[in-house]
C-alpha positions as CSV (number, residue, x, y, z in Angstrom):
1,X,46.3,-5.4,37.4
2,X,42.4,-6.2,38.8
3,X,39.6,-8.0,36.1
4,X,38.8,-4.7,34.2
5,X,42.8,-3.4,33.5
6,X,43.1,-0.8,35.9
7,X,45.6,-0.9,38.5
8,X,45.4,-1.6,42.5
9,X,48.1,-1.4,45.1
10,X,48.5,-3.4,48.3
11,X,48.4,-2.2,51.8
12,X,51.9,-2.5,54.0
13,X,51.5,-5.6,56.0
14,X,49.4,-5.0,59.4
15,X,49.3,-7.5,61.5
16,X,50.3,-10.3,59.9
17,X,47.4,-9.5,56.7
18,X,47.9,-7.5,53.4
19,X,45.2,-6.0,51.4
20,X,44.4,-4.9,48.0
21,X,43.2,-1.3,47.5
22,X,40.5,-2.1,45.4
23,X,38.3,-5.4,44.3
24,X,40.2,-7.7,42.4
25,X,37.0,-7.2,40.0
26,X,37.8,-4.2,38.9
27,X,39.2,-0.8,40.3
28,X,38.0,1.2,38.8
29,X,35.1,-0.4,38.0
30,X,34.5,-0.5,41.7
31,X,34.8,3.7,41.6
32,X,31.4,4.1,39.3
33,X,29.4,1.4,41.0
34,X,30.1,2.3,44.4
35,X,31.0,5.9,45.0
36,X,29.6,7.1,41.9
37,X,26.2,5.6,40.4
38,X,24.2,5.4,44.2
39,X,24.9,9.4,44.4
40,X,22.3,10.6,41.7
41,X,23.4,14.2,41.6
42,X,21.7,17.0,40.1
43,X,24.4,18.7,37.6
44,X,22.5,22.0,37.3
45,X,23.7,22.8,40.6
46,X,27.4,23.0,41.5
47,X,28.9,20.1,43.3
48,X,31.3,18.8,45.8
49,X,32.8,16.0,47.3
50,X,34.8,15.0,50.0
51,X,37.1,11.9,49.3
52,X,38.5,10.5,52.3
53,X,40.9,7.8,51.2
54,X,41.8,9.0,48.1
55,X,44.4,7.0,47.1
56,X,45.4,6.3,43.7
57,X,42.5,9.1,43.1
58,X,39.9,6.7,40.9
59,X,36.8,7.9,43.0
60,X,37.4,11.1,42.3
61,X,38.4,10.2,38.4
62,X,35.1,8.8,38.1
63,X,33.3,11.3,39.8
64,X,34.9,14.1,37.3
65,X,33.9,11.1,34.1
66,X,30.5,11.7,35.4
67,X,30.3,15.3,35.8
68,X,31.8,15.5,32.3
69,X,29.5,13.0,30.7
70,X,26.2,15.0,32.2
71,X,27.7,18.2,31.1
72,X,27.5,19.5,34.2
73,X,26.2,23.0,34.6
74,X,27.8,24.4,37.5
75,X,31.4,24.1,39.5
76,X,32.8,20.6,40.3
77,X,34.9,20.8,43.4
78,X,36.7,17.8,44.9
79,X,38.9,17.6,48.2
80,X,41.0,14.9,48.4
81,X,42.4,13.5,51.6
82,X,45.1,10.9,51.9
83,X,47.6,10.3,54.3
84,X,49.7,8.6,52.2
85,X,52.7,10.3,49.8
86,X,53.4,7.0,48.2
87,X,50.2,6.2,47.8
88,X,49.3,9.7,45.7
89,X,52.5,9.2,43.9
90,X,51.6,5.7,43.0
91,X,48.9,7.6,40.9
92,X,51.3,9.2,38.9
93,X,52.9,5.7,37.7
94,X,50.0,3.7,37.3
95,X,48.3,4.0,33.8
96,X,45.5,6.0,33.5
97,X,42.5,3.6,33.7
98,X,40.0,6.7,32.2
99,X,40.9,10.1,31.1
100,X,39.2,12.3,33.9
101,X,42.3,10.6,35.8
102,X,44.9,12.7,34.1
103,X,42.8,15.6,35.8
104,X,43.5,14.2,38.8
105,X,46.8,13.1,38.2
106,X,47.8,16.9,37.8
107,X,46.1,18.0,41.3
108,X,48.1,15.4,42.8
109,X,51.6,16.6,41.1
110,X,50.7,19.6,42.1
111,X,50.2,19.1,45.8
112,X,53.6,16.7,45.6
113,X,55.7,19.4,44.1
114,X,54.4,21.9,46.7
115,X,55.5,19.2,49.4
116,X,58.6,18.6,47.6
117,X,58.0,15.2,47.7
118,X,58.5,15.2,43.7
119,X,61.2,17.7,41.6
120,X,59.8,17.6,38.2
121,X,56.3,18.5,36.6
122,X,55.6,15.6,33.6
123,X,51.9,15.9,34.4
124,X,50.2,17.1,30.8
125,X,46.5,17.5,32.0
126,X,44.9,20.2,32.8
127,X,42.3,20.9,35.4
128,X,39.1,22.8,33.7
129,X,38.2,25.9,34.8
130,X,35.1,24.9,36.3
131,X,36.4,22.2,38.5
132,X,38.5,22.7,42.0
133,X,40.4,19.6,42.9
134,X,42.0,20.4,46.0
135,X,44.7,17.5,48.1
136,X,45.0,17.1,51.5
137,X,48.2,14.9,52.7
138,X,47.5,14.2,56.3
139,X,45.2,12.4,58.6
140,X,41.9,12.6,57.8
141,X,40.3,13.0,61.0
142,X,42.3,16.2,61.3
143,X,41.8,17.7,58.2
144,X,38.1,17.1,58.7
145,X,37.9,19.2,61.8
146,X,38.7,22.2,60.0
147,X,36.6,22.0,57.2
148,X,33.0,24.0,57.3
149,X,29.9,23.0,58.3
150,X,27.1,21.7,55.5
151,X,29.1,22.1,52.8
152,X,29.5,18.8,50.6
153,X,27.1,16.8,48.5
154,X,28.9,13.4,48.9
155,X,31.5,11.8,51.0
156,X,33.8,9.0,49.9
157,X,35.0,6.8,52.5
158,X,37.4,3.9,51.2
159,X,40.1,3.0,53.6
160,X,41.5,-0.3,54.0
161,X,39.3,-2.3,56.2
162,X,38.3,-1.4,59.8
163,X,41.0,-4.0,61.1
164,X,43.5,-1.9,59.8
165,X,41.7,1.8,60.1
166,X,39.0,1.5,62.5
167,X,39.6,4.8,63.4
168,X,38.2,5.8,60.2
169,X,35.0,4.3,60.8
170,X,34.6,5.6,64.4
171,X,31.2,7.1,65.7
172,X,33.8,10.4,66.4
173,X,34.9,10.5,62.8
174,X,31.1,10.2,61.8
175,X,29.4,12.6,63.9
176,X,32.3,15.3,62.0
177,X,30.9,13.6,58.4
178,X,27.1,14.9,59.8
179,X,28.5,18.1,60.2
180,X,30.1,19.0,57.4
181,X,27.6,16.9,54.9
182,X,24.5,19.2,53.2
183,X,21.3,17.5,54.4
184,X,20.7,15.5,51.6
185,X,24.2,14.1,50.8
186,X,25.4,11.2,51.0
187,X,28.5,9.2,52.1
188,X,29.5,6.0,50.2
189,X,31.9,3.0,51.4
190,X,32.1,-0.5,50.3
191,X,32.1,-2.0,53.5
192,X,28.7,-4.0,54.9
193,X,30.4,-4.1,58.7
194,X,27.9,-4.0,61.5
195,X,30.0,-1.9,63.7
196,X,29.6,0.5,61.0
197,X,26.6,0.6,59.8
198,X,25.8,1.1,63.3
199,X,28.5,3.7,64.2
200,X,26.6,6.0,61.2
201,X,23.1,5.3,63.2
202,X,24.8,6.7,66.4
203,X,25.9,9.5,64.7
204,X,22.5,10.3,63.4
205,X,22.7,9.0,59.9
206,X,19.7,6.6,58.1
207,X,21.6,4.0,56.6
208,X,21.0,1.4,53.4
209,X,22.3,-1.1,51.3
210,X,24.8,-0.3,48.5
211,X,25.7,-1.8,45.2
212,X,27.0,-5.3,45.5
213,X,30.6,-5.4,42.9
214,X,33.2,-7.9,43.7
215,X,31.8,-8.7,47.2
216,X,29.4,-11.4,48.1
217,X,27.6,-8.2,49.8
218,X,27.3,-4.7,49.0
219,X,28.4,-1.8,50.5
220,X,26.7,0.9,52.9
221,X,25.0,4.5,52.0
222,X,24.3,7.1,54.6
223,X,22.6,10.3,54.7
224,X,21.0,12.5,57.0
225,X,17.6,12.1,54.6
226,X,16.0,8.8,54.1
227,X,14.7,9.0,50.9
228,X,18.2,9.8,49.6
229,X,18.5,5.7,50.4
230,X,16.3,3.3,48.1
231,X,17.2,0.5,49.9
232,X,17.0,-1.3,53.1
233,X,19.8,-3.2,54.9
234,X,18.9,-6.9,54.6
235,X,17.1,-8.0,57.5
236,X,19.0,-10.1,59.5
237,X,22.0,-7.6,59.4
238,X,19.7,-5.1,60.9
239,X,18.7,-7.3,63.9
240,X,22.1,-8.1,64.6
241,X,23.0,-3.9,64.8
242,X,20.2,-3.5,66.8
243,X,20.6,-6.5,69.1
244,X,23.9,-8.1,69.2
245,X,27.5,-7.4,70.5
246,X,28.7,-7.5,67.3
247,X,26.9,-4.0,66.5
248,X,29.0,-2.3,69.0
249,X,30.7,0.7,67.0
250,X,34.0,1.7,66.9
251,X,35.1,4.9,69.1
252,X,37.8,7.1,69.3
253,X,37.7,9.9,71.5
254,X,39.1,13.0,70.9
255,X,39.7,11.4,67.3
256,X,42.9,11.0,68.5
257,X,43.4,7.3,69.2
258,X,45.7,4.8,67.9
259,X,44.2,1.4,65.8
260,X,45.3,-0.5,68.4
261,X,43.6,1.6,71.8
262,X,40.5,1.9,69.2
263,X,39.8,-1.8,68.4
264,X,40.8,-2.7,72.2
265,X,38.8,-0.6,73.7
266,X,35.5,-1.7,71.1
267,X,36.9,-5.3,72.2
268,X,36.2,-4.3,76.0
269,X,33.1,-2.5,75.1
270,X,31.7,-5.7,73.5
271,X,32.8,-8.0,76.3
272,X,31.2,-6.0,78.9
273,X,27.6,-5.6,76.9
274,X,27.4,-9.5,76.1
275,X,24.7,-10.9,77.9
276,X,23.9,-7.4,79.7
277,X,23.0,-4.9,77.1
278,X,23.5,-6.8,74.2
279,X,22.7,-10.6,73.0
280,X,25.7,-12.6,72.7
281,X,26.6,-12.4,69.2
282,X,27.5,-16.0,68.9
283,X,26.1,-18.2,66.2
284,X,24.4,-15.2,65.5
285,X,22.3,-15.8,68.1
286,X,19.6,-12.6,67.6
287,X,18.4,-13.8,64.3
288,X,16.7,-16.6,65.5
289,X,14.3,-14.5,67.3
290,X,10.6,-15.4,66.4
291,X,12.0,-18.4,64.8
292,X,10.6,-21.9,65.3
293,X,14.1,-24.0,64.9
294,X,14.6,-27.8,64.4
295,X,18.5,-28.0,64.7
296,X,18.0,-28.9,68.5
297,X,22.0,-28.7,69.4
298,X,21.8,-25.3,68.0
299,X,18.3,-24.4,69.8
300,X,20.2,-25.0,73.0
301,X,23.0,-22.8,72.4
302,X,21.3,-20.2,71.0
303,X,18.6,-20.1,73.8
304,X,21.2,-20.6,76.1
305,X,22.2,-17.1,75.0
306,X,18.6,-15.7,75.4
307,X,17.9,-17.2,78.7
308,X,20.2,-14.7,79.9
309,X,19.0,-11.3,78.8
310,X,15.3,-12.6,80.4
311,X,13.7,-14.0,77.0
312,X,12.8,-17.5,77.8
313,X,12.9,-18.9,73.9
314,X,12.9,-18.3,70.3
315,X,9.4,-18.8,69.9
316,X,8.6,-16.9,73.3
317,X,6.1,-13.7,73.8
318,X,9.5,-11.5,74.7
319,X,11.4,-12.6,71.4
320,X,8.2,-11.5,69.1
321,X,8.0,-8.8,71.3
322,X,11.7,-7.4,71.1
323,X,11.1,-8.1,66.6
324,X,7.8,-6.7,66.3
325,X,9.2,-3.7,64.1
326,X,10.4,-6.3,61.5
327,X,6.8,-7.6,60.7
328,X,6.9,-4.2,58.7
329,X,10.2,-4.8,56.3
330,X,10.2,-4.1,53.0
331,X,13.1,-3.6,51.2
332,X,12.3,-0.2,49.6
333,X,12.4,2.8,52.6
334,X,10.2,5.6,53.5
335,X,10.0,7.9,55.8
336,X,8.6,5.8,58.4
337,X,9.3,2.1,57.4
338,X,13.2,1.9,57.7
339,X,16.2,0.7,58.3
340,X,17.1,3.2,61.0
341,X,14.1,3.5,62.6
342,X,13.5,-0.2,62.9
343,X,17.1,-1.1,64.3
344,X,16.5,1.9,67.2
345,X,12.8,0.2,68.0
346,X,14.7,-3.4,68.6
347,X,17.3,-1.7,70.9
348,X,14.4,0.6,73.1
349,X,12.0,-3.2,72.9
350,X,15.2,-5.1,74.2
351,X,15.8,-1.9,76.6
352,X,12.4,-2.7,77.9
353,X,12.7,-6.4,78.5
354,X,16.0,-5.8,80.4
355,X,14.7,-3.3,82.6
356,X,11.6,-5.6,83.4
357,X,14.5,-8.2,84.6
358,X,15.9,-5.8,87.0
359,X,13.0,-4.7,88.4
């Protein structure tokens, strides 16, 4: 039982680590603030969702509790992807935390029954006629492939962490989320990871910050349209994306890979860019660009880092150079002024300084 009475789960234990589904804060309280409340959605229009992850099936509870409470006008439809029969079934013994879930509670009988993985129908909601929740038991990054281009308003992503899935935060997995997302959707997950945020960038996304509920830091929002994003990614993340190893995204190609080849191969990736394409990202070294520093042990170090990829110091004309976009920040976007575009000026400004090295 998390803070706020609903239920979570824990993972199977993956390398020697076992997590929670859910904050210990709340789950469910965790579905409203971060799938649900940074979506905005106009109920005059019909809806739908994509909810990768779906676990226990409180995301798409809450996004049927919301739908219901702004009497929405049109057709609510919700597809439902998790690999996981225990999991889905685990939604049938935990209590209902809200009453939308006994909506989703029957979809998922239903598709258990159909699978045979259950024998008897207890389930006493009913799905309203103007809602279509449809579940998908199988690996997300092949159900995705088959689904049509353009077509959903919001994506949920909530996996475990990328230790555990990163091949459900991949740049692969991503570029399939730009296809099959309407222009101005958006895709919600709680994580703040830089490989991430900067696998969605790849992938053509604009990124910001999401709500901040039982984390120290809050989540990430992506959409193909800016101004579907209020808010910036703090600062110094977005000069770590832009500049360090440590914004090297995940891959896996052919969306095919196992976690293991996926977080290897990012492993190899990272080794091979530090101190040639990338800055090394140790003590965070980028960040201190521009930055006049009076902890002389860690001056050295970090400038030890810089001296390498041909910026002479902190404080030098190449460092400002290399941050010049982020004498613009503000923490609201636009069009022009944002995360995305700001992150891709500091990679083509460090792009330039290299190339000046070789030549």
């Amino acid at each position: 039982m998390t803070d706020d009475g609903s239920y979570s789960v824990n993972s199977k234990e993956i390398n020697n680590k076992i997590e929670t589904l859910h904050t210990s804060t709340g789950a469910i309280s965790e579905s409203f603030e971060k799938f649900i409340k940074p979506l905005k959605l106009n109920y005059e229009k019909d809806i739908a969702i994509l909810d990768i992850c779906a676990g226990l099936g409180y995301n798409s509870s809450a996004a049927i509790a919301d739908f219901i409470e702004n009497e929405g006008k049109g057709n609510l439809r919700i597809d439902m992807i998790e690999i996981s029969k225990p999991t889905l079934a685990c939604g049938l013994l935990v209590p209902s935390p809200i009453e939308a879930h006994d909506i989703t509670r029957k979809a998922i009988e239903r598709e258990l029954l159909k699978e045979e993985y259950l024998s008897l129908e207890l389930e006493d909601g009913e799905i309203p006629e103007n809602m279509e929740i449809n579940v998908f038991i199988d690996d997300a990054r092949q159900i995705i492939q088959n689904l049509e281009d353009d077509q959903y308003d919001a994506i949920f992503l909530d996996p475990f962490s990328q230790n555990m899935s990163p091949e459900l935060f991949s740049v692969e997995f991503f570029n399939e989320f730009k296809r099959v997302i309407k222009d101005d959707g958006i895709v919600c997950t709680y994580t703040s990871s830089a490989p991430v945020r900067a696998g969605f960038i790849e992938s053509g996304f604009h990124v910001g910050k999401g709500p901040v509920f039982g984390r120290k830091q809050g989540g990430t929002l992506a959409s193909p349209d800016v101004k579907k994003l209020e808010y910036s990614l703090p600062k110094n993340d977005e000069i770590r994306i832009a500049l360090s190893d440590v914004g090297i995204p995940f891959r896996d190609w052919g969306l095919s890979n196992n976690s293991d080849e996926i977080l290897e191969r990012r492993s190899i990736e990272r080794k091979s860019a530090r101190h040639n394409t990338k800055i090394s990202s140790a003590v965070k070294t980028p960040i201190f660009l521009g930055v006049d520093m009076d902890d002389e042990k860690l001056k050295r170090r970090v400038e030890r880092n810089l001296v390498k990829m041909n910026i002479p110091s902190t404080t030098s004309d190449e460092a400002f150079y290399i941050i010049e976009s982020e004498k613009s920040y503000n923490e609201k976007q636009d069009k022009d002024n944002n995360s995305r575009n700001r992150i891709l000026d500091m990679v083509e400004r460090l792009n330039r300084i290299l190339k000046k090295k070789e030549d």
